[in-house]
C-alpha positions as semicolon CSV with decimal commas, in nm:
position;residue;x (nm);y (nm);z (nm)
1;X;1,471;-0,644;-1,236
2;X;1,076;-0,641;-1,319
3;X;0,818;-0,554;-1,041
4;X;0,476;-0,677;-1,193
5;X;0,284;-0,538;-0,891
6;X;0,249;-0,189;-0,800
7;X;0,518;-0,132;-0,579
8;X;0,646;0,133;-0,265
9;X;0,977;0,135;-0,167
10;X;1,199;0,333;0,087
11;X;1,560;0,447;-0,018
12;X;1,835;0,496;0,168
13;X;2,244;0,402;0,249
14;X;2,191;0,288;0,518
15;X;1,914;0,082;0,487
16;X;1,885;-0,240;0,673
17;X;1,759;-0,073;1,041
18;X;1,417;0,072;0,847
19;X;1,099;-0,050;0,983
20;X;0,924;0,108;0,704
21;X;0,834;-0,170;0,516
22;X;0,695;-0,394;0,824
23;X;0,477;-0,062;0,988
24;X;0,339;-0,005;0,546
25;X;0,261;-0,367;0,474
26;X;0,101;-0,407;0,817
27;X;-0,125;-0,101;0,695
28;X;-0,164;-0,243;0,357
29;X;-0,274;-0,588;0,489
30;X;-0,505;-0,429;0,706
31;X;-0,682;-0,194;0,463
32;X;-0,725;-0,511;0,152
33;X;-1,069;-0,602;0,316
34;X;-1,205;-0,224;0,204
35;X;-0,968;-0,175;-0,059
36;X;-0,919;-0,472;-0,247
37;X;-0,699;-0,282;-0,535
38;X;-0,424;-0,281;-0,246
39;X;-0,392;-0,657;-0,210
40;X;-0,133;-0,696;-0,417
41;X;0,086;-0,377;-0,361
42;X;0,417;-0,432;-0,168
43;X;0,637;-0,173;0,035
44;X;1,010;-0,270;-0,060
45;X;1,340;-0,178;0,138
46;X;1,602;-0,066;-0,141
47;X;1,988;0,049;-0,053
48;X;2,079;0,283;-0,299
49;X;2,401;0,482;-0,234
50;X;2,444;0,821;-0,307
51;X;2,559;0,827;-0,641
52;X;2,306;0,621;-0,783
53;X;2,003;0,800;-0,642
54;X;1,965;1,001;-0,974
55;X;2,002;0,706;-1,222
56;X;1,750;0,471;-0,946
57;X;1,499;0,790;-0,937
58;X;1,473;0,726;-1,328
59;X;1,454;0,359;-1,295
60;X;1,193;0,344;-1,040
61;X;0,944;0,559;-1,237
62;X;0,933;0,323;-1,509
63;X;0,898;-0,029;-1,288
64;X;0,541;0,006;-1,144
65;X;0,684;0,210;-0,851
66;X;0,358;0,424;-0,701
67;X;0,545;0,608;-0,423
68;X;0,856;0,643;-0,247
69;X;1,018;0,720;0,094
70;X;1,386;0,869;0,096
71;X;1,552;0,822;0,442
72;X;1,974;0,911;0,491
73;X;2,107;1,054;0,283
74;X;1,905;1,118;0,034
75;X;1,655;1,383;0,129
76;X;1,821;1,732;0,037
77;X;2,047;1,509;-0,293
78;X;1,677;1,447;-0,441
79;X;1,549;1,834;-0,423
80;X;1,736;1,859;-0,778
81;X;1,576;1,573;-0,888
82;X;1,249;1,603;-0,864
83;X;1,003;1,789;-1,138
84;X;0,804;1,971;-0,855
85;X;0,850;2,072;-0,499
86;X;0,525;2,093;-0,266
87;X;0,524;2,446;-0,071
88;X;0,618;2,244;0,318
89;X;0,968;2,087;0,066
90;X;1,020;2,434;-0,023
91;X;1,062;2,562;0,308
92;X;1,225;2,270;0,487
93;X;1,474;2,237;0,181
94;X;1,409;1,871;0,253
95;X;1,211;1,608;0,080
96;X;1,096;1,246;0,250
97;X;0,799;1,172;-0,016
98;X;0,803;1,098;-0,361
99;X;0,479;1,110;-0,573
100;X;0,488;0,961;-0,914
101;X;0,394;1,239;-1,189
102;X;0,370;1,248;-1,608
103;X;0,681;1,348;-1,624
104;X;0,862;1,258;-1,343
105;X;0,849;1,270;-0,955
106;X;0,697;1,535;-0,732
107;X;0,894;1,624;-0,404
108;X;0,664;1,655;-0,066
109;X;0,800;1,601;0,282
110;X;0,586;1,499;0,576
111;X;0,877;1,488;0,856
112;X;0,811;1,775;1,001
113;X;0,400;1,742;1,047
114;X;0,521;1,349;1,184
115;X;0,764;1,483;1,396
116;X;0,456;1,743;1,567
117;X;0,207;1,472;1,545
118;X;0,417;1,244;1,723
119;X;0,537;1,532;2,005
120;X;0,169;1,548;2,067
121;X;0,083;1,266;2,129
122;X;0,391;1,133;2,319
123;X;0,407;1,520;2,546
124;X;0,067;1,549;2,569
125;X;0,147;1,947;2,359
126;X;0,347;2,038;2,083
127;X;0,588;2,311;2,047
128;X;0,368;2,673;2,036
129;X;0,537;2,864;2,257
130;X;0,829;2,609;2,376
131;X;1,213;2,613;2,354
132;X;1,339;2,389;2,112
133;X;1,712;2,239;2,060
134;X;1,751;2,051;1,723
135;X;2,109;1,820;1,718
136;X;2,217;1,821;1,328
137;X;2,119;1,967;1,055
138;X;2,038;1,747;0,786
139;X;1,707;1,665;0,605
140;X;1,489;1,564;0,877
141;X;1,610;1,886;1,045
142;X;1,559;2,084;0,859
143;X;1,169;1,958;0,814
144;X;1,136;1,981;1,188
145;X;1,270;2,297;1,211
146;X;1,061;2,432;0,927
147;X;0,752;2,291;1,124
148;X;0,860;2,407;1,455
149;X;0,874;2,793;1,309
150;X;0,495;2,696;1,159
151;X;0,366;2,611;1,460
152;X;0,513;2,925;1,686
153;X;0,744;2,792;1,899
154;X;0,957;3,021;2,154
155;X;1,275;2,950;2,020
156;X;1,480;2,742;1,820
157;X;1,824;2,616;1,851
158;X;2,014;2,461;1,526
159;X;2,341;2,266;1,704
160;X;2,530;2,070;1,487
161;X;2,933;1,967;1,465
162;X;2,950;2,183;1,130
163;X;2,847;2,486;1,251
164;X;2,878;2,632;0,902
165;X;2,558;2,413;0,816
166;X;2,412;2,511;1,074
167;X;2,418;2,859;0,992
168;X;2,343;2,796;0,638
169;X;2,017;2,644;0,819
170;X;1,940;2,935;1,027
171;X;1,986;3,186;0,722
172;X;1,725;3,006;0,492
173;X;1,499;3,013;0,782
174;X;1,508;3,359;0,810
175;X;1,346;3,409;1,189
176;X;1,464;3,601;1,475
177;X;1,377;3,310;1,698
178;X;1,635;3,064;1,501
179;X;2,005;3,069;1,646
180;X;2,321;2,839;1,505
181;X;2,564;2,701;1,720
182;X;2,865;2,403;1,699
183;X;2,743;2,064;1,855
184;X;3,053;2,109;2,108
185;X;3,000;2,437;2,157
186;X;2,674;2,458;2,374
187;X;2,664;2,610;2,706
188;X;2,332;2,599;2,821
189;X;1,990;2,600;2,732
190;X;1,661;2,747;2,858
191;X;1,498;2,489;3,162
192;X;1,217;2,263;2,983
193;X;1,345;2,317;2,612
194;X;1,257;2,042;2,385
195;X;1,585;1,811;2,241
196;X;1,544;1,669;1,931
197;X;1,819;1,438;1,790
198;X;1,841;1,451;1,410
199;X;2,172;1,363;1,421
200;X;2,240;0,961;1,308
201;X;2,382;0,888;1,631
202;X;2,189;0,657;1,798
203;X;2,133;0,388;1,492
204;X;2,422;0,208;1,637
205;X;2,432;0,020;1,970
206;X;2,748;0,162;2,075
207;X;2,697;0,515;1,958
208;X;2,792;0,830;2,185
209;X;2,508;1,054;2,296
210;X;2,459;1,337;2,063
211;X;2,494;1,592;2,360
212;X;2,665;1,592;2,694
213;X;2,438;1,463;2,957
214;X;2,495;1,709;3,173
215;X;2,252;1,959;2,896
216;X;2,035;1,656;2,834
217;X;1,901;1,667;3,211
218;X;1,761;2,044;3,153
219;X;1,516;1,931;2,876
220;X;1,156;1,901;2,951
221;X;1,114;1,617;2,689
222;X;1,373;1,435;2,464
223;X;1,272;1,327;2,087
224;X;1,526;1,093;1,964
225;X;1,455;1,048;1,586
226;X;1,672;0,769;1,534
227;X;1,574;0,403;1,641
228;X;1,664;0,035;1,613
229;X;1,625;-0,300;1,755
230;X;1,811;-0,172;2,061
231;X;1,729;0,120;2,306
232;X;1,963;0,429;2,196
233;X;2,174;0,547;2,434
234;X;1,979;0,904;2,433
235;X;1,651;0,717;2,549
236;X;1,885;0,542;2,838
237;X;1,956;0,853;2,951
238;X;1,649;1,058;2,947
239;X;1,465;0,780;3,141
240;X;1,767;0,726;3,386
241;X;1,681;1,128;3,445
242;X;1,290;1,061;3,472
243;X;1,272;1,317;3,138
244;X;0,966;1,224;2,923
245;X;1,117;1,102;2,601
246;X;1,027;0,890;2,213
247;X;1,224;0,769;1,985
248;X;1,187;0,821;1,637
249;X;0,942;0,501;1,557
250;X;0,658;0,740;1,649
251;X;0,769;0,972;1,397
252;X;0,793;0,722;1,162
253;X;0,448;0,613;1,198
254;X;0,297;0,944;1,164
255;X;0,558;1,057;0,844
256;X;0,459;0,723;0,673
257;X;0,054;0,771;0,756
258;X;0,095;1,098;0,550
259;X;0,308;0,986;0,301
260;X;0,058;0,703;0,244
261;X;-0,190;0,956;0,209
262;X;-0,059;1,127;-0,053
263;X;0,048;0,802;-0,260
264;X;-0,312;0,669;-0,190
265;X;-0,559;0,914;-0,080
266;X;-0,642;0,661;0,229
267;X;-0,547;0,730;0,565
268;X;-0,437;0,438;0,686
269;X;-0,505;0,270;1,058
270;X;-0,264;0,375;1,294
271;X;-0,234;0,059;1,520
272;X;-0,088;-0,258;1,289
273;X;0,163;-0,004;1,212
274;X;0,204;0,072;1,590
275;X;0,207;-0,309;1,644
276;X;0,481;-0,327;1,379
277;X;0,672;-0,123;1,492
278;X;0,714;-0,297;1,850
279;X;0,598;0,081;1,968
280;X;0,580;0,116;2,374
């Protein structure tokens, strides 16, 4: 298949819930007035499974592709595949943006300075000097928890139904403050903490909450990073409880604004993506 026109794409299995390419071409459409070289560049949705993530990596580089997003399951599969890693990839262990190179692709994630951005603005404060619980462990994760240590927080809490990669989490994190413990296996946690789900439950309609309600109504603010057409069953819950709460569209907004950054050197306006996104 030939892409004549510059091109972004998102990657992932699975791929049909992403709002990625609505919130990017809503950006791009706004910013052709100003930047007239963008009026022809598209943001694509592509499911690629995980065994052909290497051989599509290759592909992409050569079709006119100037930047892509890697969603489930792809984002600790393509740290081998990348040329370079930016320093934030390194330490998350995680990578969400591609940047086309000479040679190849260069690694960067920005899902951990979304997922603060987004806090903020949702909480009103971010996580210096807050309790944190993350559910999961996987490449978004690991970001946040990378950018949770960065930005001081209390304590940090890696829950997730392996426990073993969980652990393998907390070791590469190396910090007193980080503990490991098995998704079932939580007892309590500190009044006020911050819950992030990074789990995928929640993409689904009839998914299970990622934690037992009775721990959900200690938290002083619930992140859900998942999101879809319908309200996930952790965002039922937190408002049923009068809990402060997002869900992961937020992140997504601020994750792509830096991505685009980095593919464009243009910040790009934050409210046709908003709009979008159907964002409350």
């Amino acid at each position: 298949m030939d892409f004549p026109n510059p091109c972004f794409a998102v990657l992932g299995d699975p791929i049909g819930h992403s709002l990625s390419p609505a919130m990017h071409n809503a950006a791009l459409q706004a910013l052709t007035q100003n930047h007239p070289e963008l009026s022809k560049v598209k943001y694509l949705r592509l499911h690629i499974k995980p065994d052909e993530l290497a051989k599509a990596l290759a592909v992409l580089r050569t079709k006119n592709f100037i930047g892509l997003n890697l969603t489930v399951p792809h984002k600790i599969a393509a740290l081998a595949l990348v040329k370079s890693l930016s320093p934030e990839a390194k330490k998350a262990e995680s990578v969400n943006t591609l940047v086309p190179t000479q040679d190849g692709w260069a690694g960067h994630t920005t899902d951990g300075q979304g997922f603060i951005e987004a806090l903020t603005e949702y909480s009103g404060s971010g996580v210096t000097q807050k309790d944190v619980v993350i559910l999961g462990a996987g490449g978004a994760a690991r970001a946040i928890a990378a950018a949770c240590i960065q930005a001081d927080c209390r304590s940090l809490m890696i829950a997730n139904r392996d426990i073993t990669k969980a652990k393998n989490l907390v070791e590469s994190l190396n910090d007193r403050r980080v503990s490991a413990v098995g998704l079932k296996e939580i007892g309590t946690i500190q009044s006020g903490s911050i819950i992030v789900n990074c789990t995928t439950l929640g993409l689904k309609p009839d998914d299970e909450l990622p934690a037992p309600e009775s721990l959900l109504k200690h938290a002083g603010f619930i992140f859900d990073t998942t999101y879809g057409a319908h309200q996930t069953s952790l965002i039922k819950v937190a408002n049923q409880l009068g809990i402060k709460s997002c869900d992961g569209r937020s992140m997504l907004r601020w994750q792509g604004a830096l991505a685009f950054k980095l593919w464009t050197g243009i910040t790009p306006p934050h409210e046709p993506m908003r709009k979008a996104l159907g964002e409350k």
